[in-house]
BAKOL-916809 format. One line per field, with one value per residue (C-alpha): residue number from 1; residue in three letters; chain; x negated, y negated, z negated. Coordinates in steps of 0.05 Angstrom, whole numbers. Example, Ala and Ser with C-alpha at 12.3 -4.5 7.8 and 13.67 -1.06 7.14 Angstrom:
BEGIN
num = [1:2]
residuo = [ALA:SER]
cadena = [A:A]
c1 = [-246:-273]
c2 = [90:21]
c3 = [-156:-143]
END
This chain:
BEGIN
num = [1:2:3:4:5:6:7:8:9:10:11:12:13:14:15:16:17:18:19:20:21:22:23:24:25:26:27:28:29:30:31:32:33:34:35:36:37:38:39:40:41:42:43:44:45:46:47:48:49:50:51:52:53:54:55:56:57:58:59:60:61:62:63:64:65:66:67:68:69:70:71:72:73:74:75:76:77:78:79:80:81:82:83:84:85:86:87:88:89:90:91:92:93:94:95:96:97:98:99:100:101:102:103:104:105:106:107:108:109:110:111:112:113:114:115:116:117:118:119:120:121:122:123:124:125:126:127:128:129:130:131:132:133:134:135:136:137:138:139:140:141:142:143:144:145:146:147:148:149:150:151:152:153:154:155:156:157:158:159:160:161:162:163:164:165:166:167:168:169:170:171:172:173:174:175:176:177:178:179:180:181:182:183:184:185:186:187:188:189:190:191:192:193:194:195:196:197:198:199:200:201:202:203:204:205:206:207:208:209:210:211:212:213:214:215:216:217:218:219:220]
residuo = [UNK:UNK:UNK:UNK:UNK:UNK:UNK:UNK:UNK:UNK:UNK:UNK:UNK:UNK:UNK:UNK:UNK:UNK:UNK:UNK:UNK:UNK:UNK:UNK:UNK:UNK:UNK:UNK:UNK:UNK:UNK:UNK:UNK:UNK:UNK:UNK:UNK:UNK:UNK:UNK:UNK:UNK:UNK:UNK:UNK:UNK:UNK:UNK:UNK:UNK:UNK:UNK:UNK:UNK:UNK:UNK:UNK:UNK:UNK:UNK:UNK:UNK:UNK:UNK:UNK:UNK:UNK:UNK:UNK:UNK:UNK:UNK:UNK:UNK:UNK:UNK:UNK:UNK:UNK:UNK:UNK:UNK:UNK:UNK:UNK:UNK:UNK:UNK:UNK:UNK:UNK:UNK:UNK:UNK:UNK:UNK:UNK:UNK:UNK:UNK:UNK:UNK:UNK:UNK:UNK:UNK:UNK:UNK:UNK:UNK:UNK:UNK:UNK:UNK:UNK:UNK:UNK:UNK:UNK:UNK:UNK:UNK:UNK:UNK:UNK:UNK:UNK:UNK:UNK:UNK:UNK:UNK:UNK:UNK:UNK:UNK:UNK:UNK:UNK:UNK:UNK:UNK:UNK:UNK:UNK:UNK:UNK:UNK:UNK:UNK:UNK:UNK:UNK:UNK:UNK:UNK:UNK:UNK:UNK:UNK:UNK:UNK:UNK:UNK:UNK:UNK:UNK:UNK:UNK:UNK:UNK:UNK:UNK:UNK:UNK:UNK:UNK:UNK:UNK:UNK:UNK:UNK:UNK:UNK:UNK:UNK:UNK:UNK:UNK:UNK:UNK:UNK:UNK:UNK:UNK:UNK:UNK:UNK:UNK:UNK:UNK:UNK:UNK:UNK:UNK:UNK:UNK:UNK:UNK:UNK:UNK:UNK:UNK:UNK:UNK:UNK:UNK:UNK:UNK:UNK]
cadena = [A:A:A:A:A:A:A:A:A:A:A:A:A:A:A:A:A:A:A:A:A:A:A:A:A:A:A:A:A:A:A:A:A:A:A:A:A:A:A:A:A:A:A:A:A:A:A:A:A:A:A:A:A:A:A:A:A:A:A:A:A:A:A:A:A:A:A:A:A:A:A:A:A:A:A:A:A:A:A:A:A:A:A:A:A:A:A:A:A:A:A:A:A:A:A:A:A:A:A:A:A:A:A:A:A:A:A:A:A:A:A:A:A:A:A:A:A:A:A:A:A:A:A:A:A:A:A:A:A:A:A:A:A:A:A:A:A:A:A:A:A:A:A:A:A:A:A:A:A:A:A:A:A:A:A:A:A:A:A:A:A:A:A:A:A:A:A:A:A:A:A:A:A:A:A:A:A:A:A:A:A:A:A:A:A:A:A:A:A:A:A:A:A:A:A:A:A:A:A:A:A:A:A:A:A:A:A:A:A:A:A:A:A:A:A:A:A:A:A:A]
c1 = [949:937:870:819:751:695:627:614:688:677:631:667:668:669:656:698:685:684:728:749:766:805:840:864:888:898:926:955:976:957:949:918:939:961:934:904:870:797:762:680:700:650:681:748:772:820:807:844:824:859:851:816:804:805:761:765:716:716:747:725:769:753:764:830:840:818:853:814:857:831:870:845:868:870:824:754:738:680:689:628:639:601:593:642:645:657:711:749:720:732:806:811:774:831:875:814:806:882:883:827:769:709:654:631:567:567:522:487:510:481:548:542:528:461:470:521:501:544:542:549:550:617:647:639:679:737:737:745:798:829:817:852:919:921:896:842:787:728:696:679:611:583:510:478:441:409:437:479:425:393:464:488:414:444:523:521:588:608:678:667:745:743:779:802:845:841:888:875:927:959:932:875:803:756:704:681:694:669:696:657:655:705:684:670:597:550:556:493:511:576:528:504:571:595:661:702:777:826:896:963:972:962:951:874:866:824:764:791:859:834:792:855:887:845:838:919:919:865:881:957]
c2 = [-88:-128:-166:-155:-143:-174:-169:-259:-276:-337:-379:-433:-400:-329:-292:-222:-178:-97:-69:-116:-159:-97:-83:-163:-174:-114:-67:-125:-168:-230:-284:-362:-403:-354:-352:-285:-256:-240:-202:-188:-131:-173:-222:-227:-273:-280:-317:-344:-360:-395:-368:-424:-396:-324:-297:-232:-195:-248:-296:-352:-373:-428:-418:-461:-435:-388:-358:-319:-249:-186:-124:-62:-23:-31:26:38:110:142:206:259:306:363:368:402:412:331:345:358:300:250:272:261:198:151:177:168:92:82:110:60:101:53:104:169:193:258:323:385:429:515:520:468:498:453:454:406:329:266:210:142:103:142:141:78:59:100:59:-4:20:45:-18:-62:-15:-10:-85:-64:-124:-91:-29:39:52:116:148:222:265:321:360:361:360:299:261:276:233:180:183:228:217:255:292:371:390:464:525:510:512:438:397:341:291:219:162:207:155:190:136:195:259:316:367:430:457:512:569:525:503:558:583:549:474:497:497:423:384:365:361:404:399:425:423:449:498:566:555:545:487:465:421:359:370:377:314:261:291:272:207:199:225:183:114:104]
c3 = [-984:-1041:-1018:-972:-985:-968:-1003:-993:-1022:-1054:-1002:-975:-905:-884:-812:-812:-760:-743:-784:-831:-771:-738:-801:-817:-750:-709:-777:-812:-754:-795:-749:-745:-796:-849:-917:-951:-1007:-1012:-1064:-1075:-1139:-1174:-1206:-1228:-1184:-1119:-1064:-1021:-948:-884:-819:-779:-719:-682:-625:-586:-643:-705:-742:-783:-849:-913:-975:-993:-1068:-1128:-1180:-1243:-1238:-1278:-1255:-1293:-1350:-1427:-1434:-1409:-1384:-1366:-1337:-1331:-1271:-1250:-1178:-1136:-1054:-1039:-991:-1061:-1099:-1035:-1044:-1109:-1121:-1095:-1155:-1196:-1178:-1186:-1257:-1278:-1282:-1301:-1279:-1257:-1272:-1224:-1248:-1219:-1269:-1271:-1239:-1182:-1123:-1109:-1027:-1042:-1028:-1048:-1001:-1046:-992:-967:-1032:-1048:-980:-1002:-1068:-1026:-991:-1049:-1094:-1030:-1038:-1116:-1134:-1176:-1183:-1211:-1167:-1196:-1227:-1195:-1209:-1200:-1252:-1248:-1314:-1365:-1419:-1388:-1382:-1457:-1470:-1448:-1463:-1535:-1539:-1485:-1495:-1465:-1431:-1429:-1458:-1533:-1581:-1595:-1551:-1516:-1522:-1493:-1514:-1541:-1568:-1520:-1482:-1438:-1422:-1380:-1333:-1308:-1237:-1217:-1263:-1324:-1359:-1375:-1446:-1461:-1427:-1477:-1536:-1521:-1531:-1613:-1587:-1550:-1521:-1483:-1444:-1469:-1411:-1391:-1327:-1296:-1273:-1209:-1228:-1193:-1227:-1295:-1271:-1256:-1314:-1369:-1334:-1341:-1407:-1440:-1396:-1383]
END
């Protein structure tokens, strides 16, 4: 655990209970006394926060110290994902968060089956927990649209990773980039995209594969 969040870090006292409270002293074993790390992935900052006094169900600390502490990556991302079942993308989106993904702008693509429904709520849960283990300060940007056309109106630079013979590589200067459902885009989503790339392999590559590794190829 790097920090702990907890969406009123910075106030000058703070009341945990349910399951941060279960996870600081029943996970963690952290006790009266002890000093930890609070984060609001707002701001940049860590705070840091004495344990004044414990109860059976909550626990009051003050804030003791601050310390201005950006932990992200060099690079910005932006990956475009169509919608896949979210059993896959909850998997994934840990590794996502650890790479330094900035945002994902999720899309019901022709391919996307449309019975399937993402719960931001529940994602942005797992990002917390993720963001605690990894140290990352700033939490992941995540929004819905409703096609590809409509979401290359807005981002125009958007980066198309499919079949080609043009290679994506390390290091590559791509802002954003999007990855199709299992089966690929529909030729005529294809047609929408000025620039297309793709991976040196021969092997097919699972949606939420190619996903994390453009993200590693483009950020680290």
């Amino acid at each position: 655990m790097q920090f702990v969040y907890h969406p009123k870090s910075g106030e000058l006292v703070l009341v945990v209970e349910g399951e941060t409270y279960n996870y600081i002293f029943k996970v963690r074993r952290h006790k009266k006394g002890e000093v930890i790390p609070f984060r609001n992935l707002k701001d940049q900052y860590l705070y840091y926060y004495l344990i004044e006094e414990v109860d059976r169900r909550r626990a009051t600390l003050s804030l003791k110290d601050k310390e201005l502490r950006e932990v992200m990556p060099k690079r910005e991302f932006h990956l475009l994902w169509c919608i896949i079942d979210p059993k896959s993308i909850e998997k994934s989106l840990p590794a996502l968060n650890e790479l330094g993904v900035a945002k994902i702008t999720f899309i019901y693509c022709q391919r996307s089956q449309k019975n399937f429904r993402l719960k931001l709520e529940k994602l942005q849960k797992i990002l917390i927990n993720s963001s605690q283990q990894c140290g990352r300060s700033r939490l992941m940007e995540l929004e819905i649209k409703e096609d590809i056309k409509s979401a290359l109106a807005l981002y125009p630079d958007t980066v198309l990773i499919d079949f080609c013979e043009d290679r994506i590589g390390c290091g590559e200067d791509i802002k954003r980039a999007l990855i199709g459902p299992e089966g690929g885009v529909s030729p005529q989503e294809r047609a929408e995209f000025g620039k297309i790339l793709g991976f040196d392999t021969p092997l097919v590559l699972k949606s939420e594969t190619a996903a994390i590794a453009v993200a590693s190829k483009v950020i680290i």
